[in-house]
N, C-alpha and C positions, 0 to 999 in steps of 0.2 A: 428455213423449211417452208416450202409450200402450202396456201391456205389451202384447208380440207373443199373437197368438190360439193358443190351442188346437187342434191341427190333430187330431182324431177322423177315425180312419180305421176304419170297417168292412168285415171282408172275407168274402169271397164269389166265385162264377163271374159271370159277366155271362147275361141272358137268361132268359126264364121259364122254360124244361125245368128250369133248378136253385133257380126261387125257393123253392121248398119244403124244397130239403136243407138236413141239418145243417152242411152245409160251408157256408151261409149266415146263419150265424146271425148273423155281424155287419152285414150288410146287414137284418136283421130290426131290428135294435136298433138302426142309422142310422135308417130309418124310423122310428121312436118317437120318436129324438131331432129329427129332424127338424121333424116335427107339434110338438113343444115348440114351436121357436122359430119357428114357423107360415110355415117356407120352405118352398120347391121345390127337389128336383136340379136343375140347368141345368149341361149338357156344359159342361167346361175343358179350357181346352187340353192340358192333363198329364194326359189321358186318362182321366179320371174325372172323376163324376157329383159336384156340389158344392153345398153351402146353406150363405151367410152369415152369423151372426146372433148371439141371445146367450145363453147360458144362463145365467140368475141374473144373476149382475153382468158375466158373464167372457166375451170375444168367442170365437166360436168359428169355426172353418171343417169341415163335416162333410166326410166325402169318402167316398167307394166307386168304387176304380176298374175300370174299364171291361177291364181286362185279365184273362187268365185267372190265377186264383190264383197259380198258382206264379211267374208274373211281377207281382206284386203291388211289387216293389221298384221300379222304372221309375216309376208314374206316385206313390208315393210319396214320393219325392226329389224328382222334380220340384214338387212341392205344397208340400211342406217348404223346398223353395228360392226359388219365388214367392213364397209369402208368408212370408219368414224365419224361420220357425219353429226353435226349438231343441230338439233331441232333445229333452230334459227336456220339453217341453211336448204331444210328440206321443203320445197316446192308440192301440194299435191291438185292435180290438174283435175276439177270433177263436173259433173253436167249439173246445173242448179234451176230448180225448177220456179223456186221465186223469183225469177231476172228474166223479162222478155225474152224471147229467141234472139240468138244474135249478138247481146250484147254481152260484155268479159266484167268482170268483177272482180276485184282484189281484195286479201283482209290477209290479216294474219290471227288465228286463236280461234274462237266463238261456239259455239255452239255444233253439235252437228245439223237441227234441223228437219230431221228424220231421214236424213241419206247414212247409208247400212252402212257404208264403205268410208266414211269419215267417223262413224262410229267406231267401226271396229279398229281403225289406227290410232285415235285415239285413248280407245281402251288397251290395245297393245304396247304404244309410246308410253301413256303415263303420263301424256303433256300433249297439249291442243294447239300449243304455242308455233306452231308451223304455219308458213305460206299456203296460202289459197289462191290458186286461179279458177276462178268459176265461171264456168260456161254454160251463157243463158236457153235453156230449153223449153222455156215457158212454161205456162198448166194448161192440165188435161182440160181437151172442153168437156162442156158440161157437166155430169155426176160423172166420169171416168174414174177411176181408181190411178192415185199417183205412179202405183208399182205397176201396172199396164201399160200406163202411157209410156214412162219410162222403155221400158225394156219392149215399145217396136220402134219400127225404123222412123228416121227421119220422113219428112212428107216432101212429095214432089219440087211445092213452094220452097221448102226448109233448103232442100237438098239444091236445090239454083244458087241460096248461097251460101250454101256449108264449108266449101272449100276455102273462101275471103275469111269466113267465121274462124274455120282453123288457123288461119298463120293469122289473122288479130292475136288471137290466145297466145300461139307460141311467141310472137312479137310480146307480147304481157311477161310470159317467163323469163325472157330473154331481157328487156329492161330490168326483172325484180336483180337476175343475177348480176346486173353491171350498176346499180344504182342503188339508189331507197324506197323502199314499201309506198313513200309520198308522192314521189316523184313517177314513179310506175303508175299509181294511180291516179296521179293529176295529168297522166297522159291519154289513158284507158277510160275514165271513167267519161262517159258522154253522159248528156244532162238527157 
């Protein structure tokens, strides 16, 4: 039998008023992965946007779902549950605010750190124990409010090199699914 797919989730708000924020950068980096394996989103029932297919050797299912960030756990479980995905194998791709601009981060488990959208999959899963690809969007300057900065767009500079930023990440997902958590990270993690 077939080992179960790789369930890669990127997250983000739904609808183009936030295609451009940093609070989307895993829906940035879904799209990348996506064009890889030369699919389309097509609506699923579990309320997110989904592409079949493969990367490198390793089946994957992409997902972004359709719901507002902080209910991000809802059409996650549900994804995870159709297609029997095991924690261990579910990737989720998010914008992290404690990691420079730019740079990718790997972990598996930890905390959420006050991102709504790793909260709520967590509280939905029932286990933390899943793949992180974290993508660095810096802090707000100044006194900024985190949940402001977040949810506008990228900035001019960011956006020069958002697009390099994106396929680094999907290159990150793409090692975790054909390797080990170690190994993906001692390739990613720059000093």
């Amino acid at each position: 039998m077939a080992a179960e797919p790789w369930l890669v989730v990127g997250l983000g708000n739904p609808g183009p008023s936030y295609a451009g924020n940093r609070h989307n950068a895993g829906f940035l980096v879904l799209d990348v992965l996506a064009g890889r394996t030369g699919g389309r989103f097509k609506a699923h029932k579990a309320r997110a946007d989904v592409v079949e297919g493969r990367l490198g050797a390793e089946r994957v299912v992409l997902a972004k779902p359709r719901s507002w960030m902080n209910e991000s756990g809802g059409p996650v479980k549900a994804l995870r549950d159709f297609y029997k995905v095991p924690v261990g194998r579910l990737i989720v791709v998010h914008d992290e605010l404690d990691i420079p601009y730019g740079a990718i981060r790997l972990k598996r488990g930890g905390g959420d750190n006050g991102h709504n959208g790793l909260r709520s999959i967590t509280r939905s899963l029932g286990d933390r124990e899943y793949l992180r690809v974290r993508f660095g969007v810096g802090r707000p300057p100044g006194r900024m409010d985190a949940a402001t900065f977040v949810l506008r767009d990228f900035s001019a500079t960011e956006r020069r090199e958002l697009d390099l930023n994106a396929e680094q990440a999907a290159d990150a997902v793409e090692a975790l699914t054909a390797g080990s958590l170690e190994a993906a990270q001692n390739a990613f993690h720059t000093p």
